[in-house]
C-alpha positions in Angstrom: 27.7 -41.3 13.3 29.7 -43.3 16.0 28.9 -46.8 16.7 27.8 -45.1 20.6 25.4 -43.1 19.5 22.1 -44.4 18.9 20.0 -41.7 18.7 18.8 -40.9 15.5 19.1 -38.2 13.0 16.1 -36.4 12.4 15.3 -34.8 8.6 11.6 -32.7 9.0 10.5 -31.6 5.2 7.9 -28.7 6.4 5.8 -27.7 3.3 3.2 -24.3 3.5 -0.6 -24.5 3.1 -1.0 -27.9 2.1 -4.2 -29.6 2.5 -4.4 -33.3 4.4 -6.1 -35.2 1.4 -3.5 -34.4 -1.3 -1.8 -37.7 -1.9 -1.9 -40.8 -3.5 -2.8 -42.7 -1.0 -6.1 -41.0 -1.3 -7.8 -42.9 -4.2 -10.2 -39.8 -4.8 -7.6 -37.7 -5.3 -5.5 -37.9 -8.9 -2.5 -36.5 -7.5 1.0 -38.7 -8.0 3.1 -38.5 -4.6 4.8 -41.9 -4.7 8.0 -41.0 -2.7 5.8 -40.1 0.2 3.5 -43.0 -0.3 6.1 -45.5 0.2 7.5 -43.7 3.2 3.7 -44.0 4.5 4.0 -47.7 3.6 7.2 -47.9 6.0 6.0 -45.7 8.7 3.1 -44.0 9.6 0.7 -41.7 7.9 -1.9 -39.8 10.1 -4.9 -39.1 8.1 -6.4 -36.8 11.0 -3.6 -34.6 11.8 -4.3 -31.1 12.5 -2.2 -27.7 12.9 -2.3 -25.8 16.4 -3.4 -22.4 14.6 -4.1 -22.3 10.9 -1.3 -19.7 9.8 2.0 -19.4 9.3 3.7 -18.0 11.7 1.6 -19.2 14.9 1.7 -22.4 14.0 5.2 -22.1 13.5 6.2 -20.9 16.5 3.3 -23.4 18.5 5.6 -25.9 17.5 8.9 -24.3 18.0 7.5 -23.7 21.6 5.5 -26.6 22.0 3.1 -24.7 23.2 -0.6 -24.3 22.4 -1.8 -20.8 20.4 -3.1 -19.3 23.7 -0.1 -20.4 25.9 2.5 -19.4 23.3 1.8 -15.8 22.2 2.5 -15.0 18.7 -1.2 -14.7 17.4 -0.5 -13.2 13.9 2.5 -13.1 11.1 3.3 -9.9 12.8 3.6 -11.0 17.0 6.9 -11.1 17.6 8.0 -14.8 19.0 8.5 -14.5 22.5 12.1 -13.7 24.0 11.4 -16.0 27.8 10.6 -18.9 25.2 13.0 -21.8 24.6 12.6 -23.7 21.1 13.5 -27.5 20.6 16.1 -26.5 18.2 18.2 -24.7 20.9 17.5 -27.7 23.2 18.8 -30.1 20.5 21.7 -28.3 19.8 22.9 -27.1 23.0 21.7 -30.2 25.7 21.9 -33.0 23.1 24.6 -32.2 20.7 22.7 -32.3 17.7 24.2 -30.7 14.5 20.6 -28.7 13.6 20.3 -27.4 10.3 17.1 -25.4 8.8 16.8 -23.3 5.5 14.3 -22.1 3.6 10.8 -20.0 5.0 11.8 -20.3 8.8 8.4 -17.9 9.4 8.3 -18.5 13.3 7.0 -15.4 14.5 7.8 -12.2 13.3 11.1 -12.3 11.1 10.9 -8.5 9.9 12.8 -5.7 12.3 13.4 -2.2 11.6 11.8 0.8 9.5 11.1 0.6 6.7 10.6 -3.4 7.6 13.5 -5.6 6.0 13.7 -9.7 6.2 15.1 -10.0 9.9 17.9 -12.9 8.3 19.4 -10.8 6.1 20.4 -10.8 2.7 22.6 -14.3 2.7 19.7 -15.7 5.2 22.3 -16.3 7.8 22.1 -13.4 10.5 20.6 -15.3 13.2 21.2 -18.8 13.8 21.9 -18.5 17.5 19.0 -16.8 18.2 17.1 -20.1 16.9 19.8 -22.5 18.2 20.8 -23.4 14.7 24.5 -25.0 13.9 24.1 -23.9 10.2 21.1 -21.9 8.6 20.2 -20.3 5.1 16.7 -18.6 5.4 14.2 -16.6 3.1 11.9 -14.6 3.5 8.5 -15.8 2.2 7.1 -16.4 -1.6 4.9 -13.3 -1.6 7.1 -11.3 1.3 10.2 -11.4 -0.7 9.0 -9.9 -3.7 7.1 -7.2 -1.5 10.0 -6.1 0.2 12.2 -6.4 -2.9 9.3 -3.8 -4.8 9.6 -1.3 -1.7 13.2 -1.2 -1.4 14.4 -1.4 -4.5 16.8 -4.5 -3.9 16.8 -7.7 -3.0 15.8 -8.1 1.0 16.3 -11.7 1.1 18.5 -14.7 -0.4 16.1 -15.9 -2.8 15.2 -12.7 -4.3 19.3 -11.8 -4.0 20.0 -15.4 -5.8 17.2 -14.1 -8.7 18.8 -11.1 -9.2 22.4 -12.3 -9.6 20.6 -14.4 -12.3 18.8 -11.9 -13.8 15.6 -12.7 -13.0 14.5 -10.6 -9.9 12.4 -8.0 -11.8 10.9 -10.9 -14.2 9.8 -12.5 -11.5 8.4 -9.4 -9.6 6.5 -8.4 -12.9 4.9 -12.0 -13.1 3.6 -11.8 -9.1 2.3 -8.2 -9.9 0.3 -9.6 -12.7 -1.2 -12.3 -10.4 -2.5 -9.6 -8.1 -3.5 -7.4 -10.6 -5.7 -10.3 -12.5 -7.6 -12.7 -9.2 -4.3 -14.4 -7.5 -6.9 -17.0 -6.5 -7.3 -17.6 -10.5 -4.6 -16.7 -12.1 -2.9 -20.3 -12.9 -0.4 -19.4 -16.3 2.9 -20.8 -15.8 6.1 -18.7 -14.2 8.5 -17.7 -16.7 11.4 -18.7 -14.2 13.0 -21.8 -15.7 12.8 -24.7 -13.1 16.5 -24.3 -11.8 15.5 -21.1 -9.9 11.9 -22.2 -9.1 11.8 -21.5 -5.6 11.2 -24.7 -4.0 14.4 -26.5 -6.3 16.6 -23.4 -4.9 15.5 -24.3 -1.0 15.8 -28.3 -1.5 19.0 -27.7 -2.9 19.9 -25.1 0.1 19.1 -28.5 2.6 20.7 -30.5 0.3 24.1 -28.6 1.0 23.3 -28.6 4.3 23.0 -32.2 4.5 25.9 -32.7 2.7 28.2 -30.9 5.3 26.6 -32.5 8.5 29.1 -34.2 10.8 29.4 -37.8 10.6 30.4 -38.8 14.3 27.1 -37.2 15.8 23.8 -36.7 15.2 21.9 -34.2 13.2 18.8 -32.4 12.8 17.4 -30.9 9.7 15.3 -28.6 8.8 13.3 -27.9 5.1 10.8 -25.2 5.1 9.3 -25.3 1.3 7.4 -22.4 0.1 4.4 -24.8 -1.5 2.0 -25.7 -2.4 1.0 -21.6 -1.4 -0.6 -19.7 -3.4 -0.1 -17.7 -5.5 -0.6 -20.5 -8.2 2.6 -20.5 -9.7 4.2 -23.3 -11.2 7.2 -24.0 -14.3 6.1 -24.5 -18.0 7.3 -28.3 -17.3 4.7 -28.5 -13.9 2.0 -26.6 -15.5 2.3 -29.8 -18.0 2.0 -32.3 -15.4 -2.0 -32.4 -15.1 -2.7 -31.6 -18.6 -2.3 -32.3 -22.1 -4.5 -34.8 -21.6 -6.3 -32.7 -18.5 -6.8 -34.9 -15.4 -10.2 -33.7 -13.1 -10.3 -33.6 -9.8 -13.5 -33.5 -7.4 -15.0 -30.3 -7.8 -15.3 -28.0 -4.4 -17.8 -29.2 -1.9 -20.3 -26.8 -0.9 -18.9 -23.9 -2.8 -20.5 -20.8 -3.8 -17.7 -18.9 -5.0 -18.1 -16.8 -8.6 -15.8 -19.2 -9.8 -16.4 -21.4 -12.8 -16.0 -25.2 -12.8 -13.6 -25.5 -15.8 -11.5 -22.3 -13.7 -11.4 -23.9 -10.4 -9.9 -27.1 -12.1 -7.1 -25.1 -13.9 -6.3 -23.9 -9.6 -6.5 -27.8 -8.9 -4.3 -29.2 -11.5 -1.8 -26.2 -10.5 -1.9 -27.1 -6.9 -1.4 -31.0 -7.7 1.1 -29.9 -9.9 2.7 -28.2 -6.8 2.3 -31.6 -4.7 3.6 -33.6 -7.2 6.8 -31.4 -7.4 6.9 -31.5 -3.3 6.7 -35.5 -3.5 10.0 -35.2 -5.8 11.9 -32.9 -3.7 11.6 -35.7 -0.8 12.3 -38.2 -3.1 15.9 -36.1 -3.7 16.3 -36.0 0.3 15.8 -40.0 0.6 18.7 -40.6 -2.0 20.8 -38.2 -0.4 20.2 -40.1 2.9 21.0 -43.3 1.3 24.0 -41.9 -0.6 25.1 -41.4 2.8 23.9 -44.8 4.0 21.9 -43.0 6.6 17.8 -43.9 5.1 17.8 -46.1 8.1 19.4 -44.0 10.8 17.3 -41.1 10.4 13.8 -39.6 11.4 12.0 -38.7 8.6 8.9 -36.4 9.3 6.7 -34.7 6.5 4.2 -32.1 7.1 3.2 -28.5 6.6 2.2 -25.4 8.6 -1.7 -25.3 7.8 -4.0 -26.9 5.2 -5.5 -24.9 2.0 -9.3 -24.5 1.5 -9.2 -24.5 -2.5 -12.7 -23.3 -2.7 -14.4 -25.8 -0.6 -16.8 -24.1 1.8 -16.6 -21.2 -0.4 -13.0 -20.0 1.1 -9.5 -19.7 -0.5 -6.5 -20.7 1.7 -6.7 -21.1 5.1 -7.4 -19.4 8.5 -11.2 -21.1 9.8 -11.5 -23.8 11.7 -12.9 -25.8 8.8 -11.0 -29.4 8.3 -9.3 -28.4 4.9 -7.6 -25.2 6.6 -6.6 -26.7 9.5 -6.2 -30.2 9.0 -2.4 -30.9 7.5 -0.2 -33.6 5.9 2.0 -36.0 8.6 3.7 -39.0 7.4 6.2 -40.2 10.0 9.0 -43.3 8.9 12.5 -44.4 9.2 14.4 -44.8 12.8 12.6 -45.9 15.8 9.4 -46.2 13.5 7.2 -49.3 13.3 5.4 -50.0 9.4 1.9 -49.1 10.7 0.4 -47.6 7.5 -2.7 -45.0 8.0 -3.5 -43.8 11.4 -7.1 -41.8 12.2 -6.6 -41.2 15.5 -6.9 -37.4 15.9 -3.1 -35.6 16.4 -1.4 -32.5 16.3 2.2 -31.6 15.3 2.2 -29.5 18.3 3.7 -33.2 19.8 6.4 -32.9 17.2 8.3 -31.0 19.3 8.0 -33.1 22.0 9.0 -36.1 19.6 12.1 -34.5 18.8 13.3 -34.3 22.5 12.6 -37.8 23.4 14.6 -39.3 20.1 17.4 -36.9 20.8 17.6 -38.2 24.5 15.8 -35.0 26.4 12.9 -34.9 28.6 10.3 -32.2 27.4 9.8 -29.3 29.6 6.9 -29.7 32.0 5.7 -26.4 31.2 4.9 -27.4 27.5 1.4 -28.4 26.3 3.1 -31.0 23.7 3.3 -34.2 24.5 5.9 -37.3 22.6 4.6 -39.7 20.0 7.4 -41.6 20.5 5.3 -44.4 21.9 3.0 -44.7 19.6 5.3 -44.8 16.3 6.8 -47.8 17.9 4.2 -49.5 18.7 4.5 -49.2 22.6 0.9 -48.6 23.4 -1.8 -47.7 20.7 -3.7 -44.5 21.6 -2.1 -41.2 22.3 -4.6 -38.5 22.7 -8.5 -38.0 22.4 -8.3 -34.6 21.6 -6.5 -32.1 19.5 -6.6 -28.3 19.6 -6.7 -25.3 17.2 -7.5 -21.7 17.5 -7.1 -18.4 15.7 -8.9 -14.8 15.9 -11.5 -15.2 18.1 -12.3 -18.9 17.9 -11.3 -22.1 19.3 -11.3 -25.7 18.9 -11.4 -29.0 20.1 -11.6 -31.9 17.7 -11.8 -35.8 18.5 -10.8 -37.1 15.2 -14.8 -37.6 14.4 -16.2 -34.5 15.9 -15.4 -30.6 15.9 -16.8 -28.3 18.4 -15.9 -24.5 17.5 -16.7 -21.8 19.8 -16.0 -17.9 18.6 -16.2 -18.9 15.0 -18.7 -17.0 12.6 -18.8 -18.4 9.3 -20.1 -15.0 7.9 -16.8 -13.4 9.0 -15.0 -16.0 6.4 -15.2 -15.6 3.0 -13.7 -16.0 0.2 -9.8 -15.2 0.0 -9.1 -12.1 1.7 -12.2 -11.6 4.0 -11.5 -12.3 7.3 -11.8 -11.4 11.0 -8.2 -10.3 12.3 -5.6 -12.8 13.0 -5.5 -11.5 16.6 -8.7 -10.9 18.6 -7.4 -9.7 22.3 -8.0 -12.4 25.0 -10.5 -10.4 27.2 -12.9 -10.3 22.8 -12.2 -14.0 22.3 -13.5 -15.0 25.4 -16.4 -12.8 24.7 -17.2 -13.7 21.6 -16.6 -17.7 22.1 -19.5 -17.3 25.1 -22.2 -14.8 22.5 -21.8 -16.3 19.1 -23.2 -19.8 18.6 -21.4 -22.6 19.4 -20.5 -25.1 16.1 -20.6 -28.7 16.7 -19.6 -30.5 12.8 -19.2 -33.9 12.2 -16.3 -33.7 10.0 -16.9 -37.0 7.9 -20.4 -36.1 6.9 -19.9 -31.9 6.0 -18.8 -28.7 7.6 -21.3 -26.5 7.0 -24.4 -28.2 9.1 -24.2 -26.8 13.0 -25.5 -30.7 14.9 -24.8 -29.0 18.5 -28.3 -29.5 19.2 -28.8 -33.2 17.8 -25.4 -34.2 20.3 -25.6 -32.5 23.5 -23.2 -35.1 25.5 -20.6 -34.2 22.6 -20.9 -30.6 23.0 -20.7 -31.1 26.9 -17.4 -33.1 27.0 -15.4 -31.1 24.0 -16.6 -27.9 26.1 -14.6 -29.4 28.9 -11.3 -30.1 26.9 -11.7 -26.2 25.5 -11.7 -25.2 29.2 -9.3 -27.1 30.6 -7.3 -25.8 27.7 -7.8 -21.6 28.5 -5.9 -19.1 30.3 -2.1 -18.7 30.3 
């Protein structure tokens, strides 16, 4: 990077279904993540942050937008990601000069086209970086949708599953996801039989770190890392599956969960899901030594988070999709350039304002059309509150959560259940708004449980989150 050029670069490590509490620098919580402890220890780590919509692709494309789940569109894995929207990547690229990079499950909208349906990047993952505003790209398709298109074509759809089968191990690895299914995928925790070279999470850090590798020198650069984990299915290498057992290590059984499930079963999930963590926490320990290797740990952005959260059982649900804390709360730890040692934050967020971030590092004014808004100001210390309330809304509810309280309108618990029992991702505008005025409206105090409705015992809350939720509605 020239000696001109201040801005930084920007490296944002996006992980898939991981829950906000997963870390070591949660004491109640036996997981090892050190890499991402100490960069919470030089930056920032906000212990409140939630997604704008608790699944893949909406949330995906909220933040490529910056707009919130009712302003931006794409209300299931299948809503295509509006054509009249602009992303930050194409802004970064094309009005800042940014190098932007991004590899791995780029699951921002829609990415299937055609009949029968095939993975929209295309075999090498590289058939539409201008679309996105990308300089250099290498995506797949995801953990479960590559092996699905794979078993209905007949050959490989994607790059990971085309990598597999140059090795040899496409149809092993098909066999062992079949087997999942076919025994409980929410229980099923035996070891891949991929060895850990072609586990899919080492393939995609080593995609970025190739990437990285090749970015220009004399400008800035943004990129990209979309892991696969910690999603489920559960499934890990012989070495992860070791990590948490042999001796076994326990974790805190599911709150308020009255899944058939057994207590010795839903530990064998947990240690597999901190085994999953724990491998995350050394892929961005890789990253930071290439960044130093490049002497560029100080000149660059680092931001780690992931899509959605992952219920694990708590609540009685698997994976994610309700309003409830563990779904949609998610991972941020923010460090490095521009970034003031702050350690943890609780005041409530969103990585909607990601996007927004971006821009203002990179030199560029957000649009005034977007709902996101910069956190520039606050990572350095410039003033000490940023916003009161954060949003999140999928099916037919809403939400509007101050960092203590939650007020949910259009959410029935009922219609959430266990792992695949659910209302559909998209509820048309004209049944949300109906059902967010008939059903009940849900007022938890997240720090004390999710299950008790205390609407009634805090009128005054209910009154002023109902405000936020309006001013929020309608295109």
């Amino acid at each position: 990077m020239t000696h001109e050029d201040n801005r930084p670069n920007i490296l944002f490590l996006f992980t898939d279904q991981q829950r906000p509490d997963w870390f070591s620098m949660n004491p109640e919580i036996p997981v090892r993540t050190p890499h991402l402890q100490a960069l919470s220890e030089r930056g920032i780590w906000f212990t409140q942050a939630i997604c704008p919509s608790p699944v893949c692709a909406p949330c995906r494309a909220c933040l490529a937008s910056g707009l919130e789940y009712d302003h931006c569109g794409v209300w299931a894995n299948d809503t295509d990601f509006p054509p009249n929207l602009s992303t930050y990547h194409r802004r970064l690229r094309d009005e800042a000069g940014y190098h932007v990079m991004n590899c791995g499950k780029f699951h921002t909208g829609n990415n299937q086209a055609g009949t029968p349906p095939q993975f929209a990047a295309g075999i090498d993952g590289r058939a539409l970086p201008d679309k996105w505003g990308f300089s250099d790209s290498l995506l797949n398709a995801g953990k479960n949708q590559a092996t699905i298109l794979m078993r209905h074509q007949g050959t490989p759809q994607d790059a990971y599953m085309a990598y597999l089968y140059a090795q040899g191990l496409a149809e092993m690895h098909i066999d062992d996801y079949r087997h999942r299914s076919a025994e409980d995928v929410w229980t099923a925790t035996f070891p891949t039989p991929l060895p850990d070279e072609a586990y899919f999470d080492n393939w995609i850090a080593q995609n970025g770190l190739q990437l990285l590798s090749s970015a220009p020198t004399d400008r800035p650069w943004y990129l990209e890392v979309n892991f696969q984990n910690p999603h489920h299915p559960w499934d890990i290498t012989e070495r992860m599956h070791a990590l948490y057992r042999d001796p076994d290590i326990n974790f805190p059984a599911p709150m308020h969960s009255d899944l058939n499930v057994s207590p010795e079963v839903h530990q064998e999930v947990r240690r597999n899901y901190a085994a999953m963590v724990e491998h995350l926490d050394e892929c961005v320990g890789r990253f930071i030594a290439a960044l130093e290797a490049r002497d560029e740990l100080d000149r660059t952005l680092i931001v780690f988070s992931s899509d959605h959260g992952e219920m694990l059982g708590d609540y009685g649900q698997w994976q994610k999709l309700s309003p409830l804390q563990a779904s949609v709360g998610v991972p941020l730890v923010i460090a490095g350039a521009g970034v003031k040692s702050q350690g943890a934050c609780d005041l409530p967020t969103t990585i909607l304002d990601l996007h927004a971030t971006f821009l203002d590092y990179a030199g560029l004014a957000p649009s005034d059309k977007i709902d996101s808004r910069s956190m520039r100001p606050l990572l350095n210390r410039e003033q000490e509150a940023h916003r009161r309330v954060v949003y999140s809304g999928l099916s037919a509810w809403r939400m509007a959560f101050d960092g203590r309280y939650k007020l949910v309108k259009g959410y029935d618990p009922q219609k959430r259940r266990g792992g695949n029992d659910w209302e559909p991702m998209h509820v048309p505008t004209e049944e949300a708004q109906s059902l967010q005025t008939e059903r009940e409206p849900i007022l938890y105090e997240v720090h004390n449980n999710e299950y008790q409705n205390t609407a009634d015992h805090h009128p005054e809350v209910v009154a002023d989150l109902s405000r936020h939720l309006e001013s929020l509605a309608g295109p």
